[in-house]
C-alpha positions in Angstrom: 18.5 23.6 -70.9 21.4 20.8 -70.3 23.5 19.8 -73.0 22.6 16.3 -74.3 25.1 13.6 -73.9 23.6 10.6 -75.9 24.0 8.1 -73.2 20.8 6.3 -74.9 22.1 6.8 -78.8 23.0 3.0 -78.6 20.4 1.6 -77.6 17.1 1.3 -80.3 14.1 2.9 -79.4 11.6 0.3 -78.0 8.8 1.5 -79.7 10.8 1.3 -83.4 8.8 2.8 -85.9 6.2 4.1 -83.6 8.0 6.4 -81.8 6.1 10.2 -82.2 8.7 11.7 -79.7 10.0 14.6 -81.3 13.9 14.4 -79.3 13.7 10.5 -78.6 16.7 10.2 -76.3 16.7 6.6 -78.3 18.4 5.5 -81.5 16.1 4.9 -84.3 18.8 4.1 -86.8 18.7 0.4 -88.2 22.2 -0.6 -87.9 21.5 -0.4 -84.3 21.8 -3.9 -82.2 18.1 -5.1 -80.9 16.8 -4.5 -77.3 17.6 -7.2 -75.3 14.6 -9.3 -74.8 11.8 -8.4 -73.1 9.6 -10.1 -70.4 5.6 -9.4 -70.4 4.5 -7.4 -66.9 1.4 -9.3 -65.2 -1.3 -6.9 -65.2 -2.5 -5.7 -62.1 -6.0 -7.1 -61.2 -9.0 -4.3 -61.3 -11.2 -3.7 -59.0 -13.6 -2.7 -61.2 -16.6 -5.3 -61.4 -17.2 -4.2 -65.3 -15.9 -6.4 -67.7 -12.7 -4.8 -69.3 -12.5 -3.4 -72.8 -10.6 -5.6 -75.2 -9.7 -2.6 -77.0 -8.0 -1.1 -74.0 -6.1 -4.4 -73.4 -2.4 -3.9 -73.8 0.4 -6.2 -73.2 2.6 -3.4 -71.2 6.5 -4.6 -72.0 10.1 -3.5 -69.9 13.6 -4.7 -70.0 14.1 -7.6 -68.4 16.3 -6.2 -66.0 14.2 -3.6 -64.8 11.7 -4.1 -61.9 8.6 -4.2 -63.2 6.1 -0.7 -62.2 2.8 0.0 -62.2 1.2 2.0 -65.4 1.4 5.8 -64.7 -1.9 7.5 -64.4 -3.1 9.5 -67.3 -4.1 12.7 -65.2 -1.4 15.4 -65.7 -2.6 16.8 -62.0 -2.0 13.7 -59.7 2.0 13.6 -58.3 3.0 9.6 -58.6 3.4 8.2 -55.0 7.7 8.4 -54.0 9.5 5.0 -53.3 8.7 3.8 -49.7 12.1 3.7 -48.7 12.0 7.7 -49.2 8.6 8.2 -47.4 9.3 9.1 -43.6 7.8 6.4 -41.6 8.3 8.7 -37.9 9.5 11.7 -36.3 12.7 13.3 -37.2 13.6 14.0 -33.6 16.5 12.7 -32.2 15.8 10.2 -29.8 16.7 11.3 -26.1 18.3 9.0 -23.5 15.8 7.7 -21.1 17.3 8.1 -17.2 17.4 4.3 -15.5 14.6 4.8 -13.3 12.0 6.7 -15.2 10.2 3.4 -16.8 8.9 0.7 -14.8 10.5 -3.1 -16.0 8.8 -6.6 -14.9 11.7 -8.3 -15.5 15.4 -8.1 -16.0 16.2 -3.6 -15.9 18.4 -2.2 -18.4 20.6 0.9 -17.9 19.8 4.1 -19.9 22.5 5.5 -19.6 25.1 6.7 -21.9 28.2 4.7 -21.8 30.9 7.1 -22.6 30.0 8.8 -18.9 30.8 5.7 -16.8 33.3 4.8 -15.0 32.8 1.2 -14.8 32.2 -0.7 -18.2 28.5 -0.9 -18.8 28.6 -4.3 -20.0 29.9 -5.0 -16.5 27.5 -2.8 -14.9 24.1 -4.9 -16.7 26.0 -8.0 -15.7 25.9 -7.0 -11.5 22.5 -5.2 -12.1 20.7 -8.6 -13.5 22.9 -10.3 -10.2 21.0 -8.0 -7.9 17.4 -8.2 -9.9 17.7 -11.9 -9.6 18.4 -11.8 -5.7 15.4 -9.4 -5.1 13.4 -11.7 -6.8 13.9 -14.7 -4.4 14.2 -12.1 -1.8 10.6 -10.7 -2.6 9.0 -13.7 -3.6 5.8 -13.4 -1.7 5.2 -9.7 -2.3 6.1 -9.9 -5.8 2.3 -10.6 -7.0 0.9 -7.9 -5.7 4.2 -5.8 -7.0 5.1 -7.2 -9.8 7.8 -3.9 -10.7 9.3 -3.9 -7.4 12.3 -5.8 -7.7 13.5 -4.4 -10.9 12.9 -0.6 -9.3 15.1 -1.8 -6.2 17.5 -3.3 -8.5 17.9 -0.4 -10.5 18.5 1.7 -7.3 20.7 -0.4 -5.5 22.8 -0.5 -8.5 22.7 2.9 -8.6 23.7 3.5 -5.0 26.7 1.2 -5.2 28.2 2.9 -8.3 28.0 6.2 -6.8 29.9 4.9 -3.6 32.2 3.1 -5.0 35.4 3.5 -8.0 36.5 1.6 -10.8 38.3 -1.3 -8.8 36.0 -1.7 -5.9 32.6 -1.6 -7.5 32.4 -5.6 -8.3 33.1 -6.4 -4.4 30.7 -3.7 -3.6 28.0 -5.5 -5.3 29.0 -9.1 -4.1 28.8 -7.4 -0.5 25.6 -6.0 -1.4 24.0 -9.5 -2.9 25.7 -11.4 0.6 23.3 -8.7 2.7 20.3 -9.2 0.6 21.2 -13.2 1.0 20.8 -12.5 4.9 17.9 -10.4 4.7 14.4 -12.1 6.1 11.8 -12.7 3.3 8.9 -9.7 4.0 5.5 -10.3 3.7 4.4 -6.9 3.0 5.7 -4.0 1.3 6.1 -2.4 4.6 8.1 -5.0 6.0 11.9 -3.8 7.5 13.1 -6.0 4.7 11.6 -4.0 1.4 14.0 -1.2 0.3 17.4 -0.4 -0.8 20.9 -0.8 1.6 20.7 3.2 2.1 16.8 3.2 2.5 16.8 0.7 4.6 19.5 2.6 6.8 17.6 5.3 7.1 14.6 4.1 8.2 16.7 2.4 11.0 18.0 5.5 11.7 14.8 7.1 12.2 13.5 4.5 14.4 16.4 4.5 16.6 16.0 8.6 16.7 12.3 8.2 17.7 12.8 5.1 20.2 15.7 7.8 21.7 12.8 10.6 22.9 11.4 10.0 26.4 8.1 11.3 26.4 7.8 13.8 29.8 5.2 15.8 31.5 6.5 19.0 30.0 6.3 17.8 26.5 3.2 16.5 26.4 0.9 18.9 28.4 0.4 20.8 25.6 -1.3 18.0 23.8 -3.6 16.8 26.5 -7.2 17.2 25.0 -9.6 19.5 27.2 -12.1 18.0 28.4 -14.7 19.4 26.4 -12.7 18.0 23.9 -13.2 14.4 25.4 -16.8 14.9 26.0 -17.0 15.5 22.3 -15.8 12.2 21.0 -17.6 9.8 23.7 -15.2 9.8 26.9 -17.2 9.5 29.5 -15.6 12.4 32.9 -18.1 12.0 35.7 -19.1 9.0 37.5 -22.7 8.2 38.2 -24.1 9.0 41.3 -25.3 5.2 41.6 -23.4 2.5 43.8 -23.0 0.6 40.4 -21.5 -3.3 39.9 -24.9 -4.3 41.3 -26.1 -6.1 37.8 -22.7 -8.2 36.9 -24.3 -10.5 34.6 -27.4 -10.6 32.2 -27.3 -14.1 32.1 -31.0 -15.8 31.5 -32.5 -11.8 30.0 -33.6 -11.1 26.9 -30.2 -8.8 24.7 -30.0 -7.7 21.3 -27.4 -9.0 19.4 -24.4 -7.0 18.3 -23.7 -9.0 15.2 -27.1 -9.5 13.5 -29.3 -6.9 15.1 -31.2 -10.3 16.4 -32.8 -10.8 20.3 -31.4 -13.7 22.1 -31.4 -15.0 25.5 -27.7 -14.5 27.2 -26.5 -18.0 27.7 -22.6 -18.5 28.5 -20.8 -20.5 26.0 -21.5 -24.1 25.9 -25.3 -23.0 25.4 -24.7 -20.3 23.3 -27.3 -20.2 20.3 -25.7 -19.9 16.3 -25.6 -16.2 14.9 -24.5 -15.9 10.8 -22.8 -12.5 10.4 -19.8 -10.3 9.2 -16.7 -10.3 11.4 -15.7 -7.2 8.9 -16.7 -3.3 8.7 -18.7 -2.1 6.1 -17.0 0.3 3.6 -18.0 2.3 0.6 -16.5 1.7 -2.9 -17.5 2.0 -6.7 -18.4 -0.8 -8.7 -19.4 0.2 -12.7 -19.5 4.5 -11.2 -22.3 3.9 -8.7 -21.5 4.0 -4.7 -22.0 0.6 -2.8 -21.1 -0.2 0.6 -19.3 -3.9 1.1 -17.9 -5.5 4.0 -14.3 -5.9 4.5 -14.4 -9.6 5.2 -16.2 -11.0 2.1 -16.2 -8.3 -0.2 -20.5 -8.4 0.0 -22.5 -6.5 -1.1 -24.3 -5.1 2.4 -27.8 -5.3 0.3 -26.9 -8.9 0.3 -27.7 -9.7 3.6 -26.8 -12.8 5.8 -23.0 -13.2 6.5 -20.1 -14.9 6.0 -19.1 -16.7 9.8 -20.9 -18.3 12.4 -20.4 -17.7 16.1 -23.0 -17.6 19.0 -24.8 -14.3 19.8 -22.9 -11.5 21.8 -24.1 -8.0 23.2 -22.6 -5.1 23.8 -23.4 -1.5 25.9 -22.4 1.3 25.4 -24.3 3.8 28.1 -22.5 4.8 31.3 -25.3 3.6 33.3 -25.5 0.0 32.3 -21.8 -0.4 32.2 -21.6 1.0 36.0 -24.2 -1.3 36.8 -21.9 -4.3 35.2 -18.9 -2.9 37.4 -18.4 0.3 39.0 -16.5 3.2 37.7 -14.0 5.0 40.0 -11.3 7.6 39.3 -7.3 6.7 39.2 -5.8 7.2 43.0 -5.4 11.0 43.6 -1.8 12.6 43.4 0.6 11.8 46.3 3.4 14.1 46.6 5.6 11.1 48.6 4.9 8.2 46.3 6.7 8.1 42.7 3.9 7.4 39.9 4.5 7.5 35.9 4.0 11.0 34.3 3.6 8.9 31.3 2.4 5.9 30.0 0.8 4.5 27.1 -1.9 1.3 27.4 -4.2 -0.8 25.2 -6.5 -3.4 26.4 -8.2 -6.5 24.7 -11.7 -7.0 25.0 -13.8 -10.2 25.2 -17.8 -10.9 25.1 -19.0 -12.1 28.0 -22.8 -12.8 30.0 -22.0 -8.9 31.3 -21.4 -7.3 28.4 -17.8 -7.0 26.8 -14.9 -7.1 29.5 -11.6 -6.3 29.6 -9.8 -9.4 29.4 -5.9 -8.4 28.8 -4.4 -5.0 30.0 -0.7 -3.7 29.1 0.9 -0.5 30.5 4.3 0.7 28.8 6.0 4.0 30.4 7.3 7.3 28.4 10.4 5.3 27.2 8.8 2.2 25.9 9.6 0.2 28.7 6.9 -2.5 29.3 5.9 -2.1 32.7 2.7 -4.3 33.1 0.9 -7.0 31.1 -1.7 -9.4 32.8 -4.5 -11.3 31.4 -8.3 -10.5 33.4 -10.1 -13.0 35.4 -13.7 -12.8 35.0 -15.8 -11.6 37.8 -17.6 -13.7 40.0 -20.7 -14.6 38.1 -19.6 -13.6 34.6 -19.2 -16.3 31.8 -17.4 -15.8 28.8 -19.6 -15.8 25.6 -17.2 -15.6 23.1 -13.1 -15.2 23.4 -13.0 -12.8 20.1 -9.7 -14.1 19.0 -9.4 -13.0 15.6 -9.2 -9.4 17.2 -8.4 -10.3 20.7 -5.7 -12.2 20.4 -7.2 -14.5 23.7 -8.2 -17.6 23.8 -10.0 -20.2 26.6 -6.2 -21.2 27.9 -4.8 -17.2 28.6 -7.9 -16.6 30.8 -7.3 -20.1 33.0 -4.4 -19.0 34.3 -5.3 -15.4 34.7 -5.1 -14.7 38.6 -6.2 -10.9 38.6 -9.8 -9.6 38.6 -10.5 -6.4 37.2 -10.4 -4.8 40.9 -6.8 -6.4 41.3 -6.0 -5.2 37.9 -7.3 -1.6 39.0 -5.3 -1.5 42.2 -1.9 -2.3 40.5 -3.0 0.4 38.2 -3.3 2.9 40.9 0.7 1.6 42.7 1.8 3.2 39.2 -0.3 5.5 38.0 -2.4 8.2 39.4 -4.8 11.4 38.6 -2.3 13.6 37.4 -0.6 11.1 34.9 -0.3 11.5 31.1 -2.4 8.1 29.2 -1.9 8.1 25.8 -3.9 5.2 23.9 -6.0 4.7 20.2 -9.6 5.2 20.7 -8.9 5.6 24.2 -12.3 5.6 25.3 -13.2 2.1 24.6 -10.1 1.5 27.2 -11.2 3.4 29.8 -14.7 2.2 29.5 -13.8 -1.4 29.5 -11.1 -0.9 32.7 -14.3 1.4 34.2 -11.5 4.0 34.8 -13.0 7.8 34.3 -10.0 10.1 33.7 -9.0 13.6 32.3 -5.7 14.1 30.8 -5.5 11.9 28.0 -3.7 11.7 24.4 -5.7 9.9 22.0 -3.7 9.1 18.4 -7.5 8.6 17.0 -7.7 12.6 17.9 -4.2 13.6 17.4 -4.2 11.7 13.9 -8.4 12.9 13.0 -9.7 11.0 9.8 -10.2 13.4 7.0 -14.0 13.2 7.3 -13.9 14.3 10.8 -16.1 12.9 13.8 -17.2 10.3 14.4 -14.9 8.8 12.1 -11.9 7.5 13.3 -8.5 6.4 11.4 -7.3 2.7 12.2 -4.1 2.4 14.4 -2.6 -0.4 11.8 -3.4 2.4 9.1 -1.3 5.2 10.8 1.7 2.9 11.7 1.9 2.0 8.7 1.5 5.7 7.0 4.0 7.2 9.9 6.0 5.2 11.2 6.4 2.5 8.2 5.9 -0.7 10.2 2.8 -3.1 10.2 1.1 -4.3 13.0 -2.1 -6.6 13.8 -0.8 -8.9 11.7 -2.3 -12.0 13.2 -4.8 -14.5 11.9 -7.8 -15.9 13.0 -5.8 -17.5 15.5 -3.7 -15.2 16.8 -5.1 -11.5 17.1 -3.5 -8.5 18.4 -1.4 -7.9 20.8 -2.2 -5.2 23.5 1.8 -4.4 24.4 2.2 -4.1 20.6 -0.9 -1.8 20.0 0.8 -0.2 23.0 3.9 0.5 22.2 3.1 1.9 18.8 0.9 4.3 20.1 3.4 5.9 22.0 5.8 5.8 18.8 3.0 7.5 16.9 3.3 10.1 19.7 6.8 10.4 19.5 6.5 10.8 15.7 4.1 13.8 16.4 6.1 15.7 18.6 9.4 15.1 16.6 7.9 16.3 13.6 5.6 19.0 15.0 8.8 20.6 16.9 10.7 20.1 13.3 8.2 22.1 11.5 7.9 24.8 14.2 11.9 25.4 14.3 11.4 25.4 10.5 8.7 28.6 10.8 10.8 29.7 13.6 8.0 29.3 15.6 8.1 27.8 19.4 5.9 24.6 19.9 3.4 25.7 22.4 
């Protein structure tokens, strides 16, 4: 055992005469001063719901300048609870530095990042980063509800792209440049607008489209992707022409049609007598609501066991069989190959389709050649006894005004077709079929993005063109409203991008497996 020092020797024992402690560290000697005065603890309230035993009550005393402490418990095998400020209250660990970009900020970003390793001050680093957050919020303004995170993430990664380019003296002006180009930038409306991204992501993708707007699409390099007819055949082209005379039938203008929109049977009227049909402009998808599989439309977000619709519009019809539409207006095959006259290997088309008393007809065509070039875009003239029913401008993009100054017919429109195309030519389109069919053109080397891009539930499905712009190439297209629609020398020209995109990166991958592209 220690040696005793008798800190305690004067100072009385509190419990005087009491005291049964064999080695009382206290003094019980009389000549000893009195305790200082004592304060009475307040008793702790019980829990018990028994009334307590007066015998039991105690008045528990402690110097006054002591916190007061509960009673000990009597049982020798319970180990009384340790301070708080001793208990551990979390993990020991030491915490690790969080790298700037690994957590997602709504508002102003901070930098994680350890102080001692920068060149630049931090304090003066947070003070440019919050500079650049606050610019990509005005800058992102309308995108910002539906991406809430996005212009802290840029921030963070613009910051980071100016420090790494720049030194101690020039990093302030390299952010004050920076903020002056986001100043000049155009507001985007979606996230896959040329404005969304970084200085160096941005940069790139301009780079990449200027490499893909750089390949001229030949002859040789596309061959191998024409699709065999077979191939065609398969996924609704139509290669042979009926042995009828066909165009006899133009119009079924006072006969009995089912309509297109809501399955109903109407009599084909033109459009000032055209009757009222409720239906959905939108396609029907599939989605989950509460784990069970239901099928909505696009436009409304209704339930398709619903019924009804969601717009009004007159009734339309459409065919579909080779035999009525050669009855509507004849099918023929482009010109045949002439040695002596120069036609396009190459070109990519789209056309615009309106509802008419014949069915739906072509009503714009556009024609761009293996370098982008736009070589043709007229609007159609109906055909002599054909009335339109219904202009389709939310998709078509035409309204009454294109088609009054249209000056071709679909037979002009055919012959200027064959002056730059012919047989032997390379047409690349989306959903190409529907094209062909509307133009009554039957032909057999064709490049369809709908084929070369298939949807990942294979036929008949069929991937949208806006969906793989946007997936490939990064841009978005068919942007219009209601009252604007597509555009065919837009739908066009990104088709033959989307085939530019193919070949670049199918020849990238084959160099890559040192493989030849076939």
């Amino acid at each position: 055992m220690f040696a005793n020092l008798g800190l305690f020797k004067n100072l009385a024992c509190p419990e005087r005469g009491t005291c049964a402690r064999s080695n009382c560290l206290f003094s019980h000697s009389s000549d000893v001063p009195l305790p200082r005065p004592l304060i009475r603890e307040t008793p702790v309230p019980s829990t018990s719901r028994l009334p307590p035993d007066p015998k039991k009550v105690k008045d528990t005393v402690v110097p006054a300048k002591r916190p007061a402490v509960a009673s000990p418990t009597k049982s020798p095998l319970t180990t009384p609870e340790p301070p708080r400020k001793l208990q551990k209250v979390g993990s020991a660990q030491r915490p690790l530095a969080v790298p700037s970009a690994a957590r997602t900020e709504t508002g102003v970003p901070l930098l994680r990042i350890n102080a001692a390793q920068s060149l630049v001050a931090l304090p003066v680093r947070q003070t440019m980063l919050k500079t650049l957050y606050d610019h990509f919020m005005v800058l992102y303004n309308a995108i910002l509800p539906t991406n809430p995170t996005l212009a802290s993430e840029h921030a963070l990664k613009q910051e980071e792209e100016v420090y790494k380019k720049s030194t101690k003296l020039t990093y302030r002006n390299a952010v004050i440049q920076c903020v002056a180009g986001l100043k000049r930038r155009e507001a985007p409306t979606s996230t896959n607008h040329p404005s969304v991204g970084t200085e160096s992501e941005i940069a790139a993708r301009a780079e990449a489209q200027k490499s893909l707007e750089s390949l001229h699409l030949s002859r040789e390099l596309l061959d191998p992707l024409v699709h065999s007819i077979e191939e065609l055949q398969r996924w609704g082209y139509y290669v042979d022409i009926p042995p009828a005379p066909g165009g006899d039938q133009p119009s079924m203008e006072g006969k009995i049609a089912k309509c297109e929109r809501c399955a109903q049977y109407f009599l084909v009227k033109h459009e000032e007598g055209s009757d009222k049909c409720i239906y959905h402009w939108g396609k029907p998808y599939t989605t989950r609501v509460n784990g069970e599989k239901v099928r909505t439309y696009t436009c409304c977000s209704r339930s398709v066991a619903d019924g009804g619709g969601c717009s009004h519009g007159p009734h339309v019809f459409y065919e579909s069989t080779i035999e009525d539409l050669h009855s509507r207006h004849a099918f023929s095959f482009l010109s045949p190959t002439d040695a002596s006259s120069a036609k396009l290997d190459v070109v990519a088309l789209d056309c615009e389709m309106i509802y008419t008393t014949g069915g739906m007809r072509v009503a714009r065509v556009s024609v761009v050649d293996g370098s982008g070039k736009e070589i043709f875009d007229e609007f159609v003239r109906m055909d002599e006894g054909v009335h339109v029913i219904d202009y389709n401008t939310r998709f078509s993009g035409v309204n009454e005004q294109n088609l009054a100054t249209a000056l071709l017919t679909l037979t002009s429109i055919r012959n200027t077709l064959d002056s730059l195309i012919d047989s032997n030519s390379i047409l690349i389109g989306h959903a190409l079929d529907n094209d062909l069919k509307t133009l009554r053109i039957i032909h057999h080397k064709c490049i369809d993005t709908a084929l070369l891009f298939p949807h990942r539930a294979g036929a008949p499905y069929r991937r949208s063109l806006k969906d793989l712009v946007r997936e490939k190439l990064g841009k978005m297209i068919q942007m219009g409203d209601a009252t604007e629609g597509h555009s065919s020398v837009e739908d066009a020209s990104s088709t033959l991008d989307l085939v530019r995109w193919y070949v670049m990166n199918n020849q990238k991958s084959a160099v890559q497996s040192g493989v030849t592209p076939q």
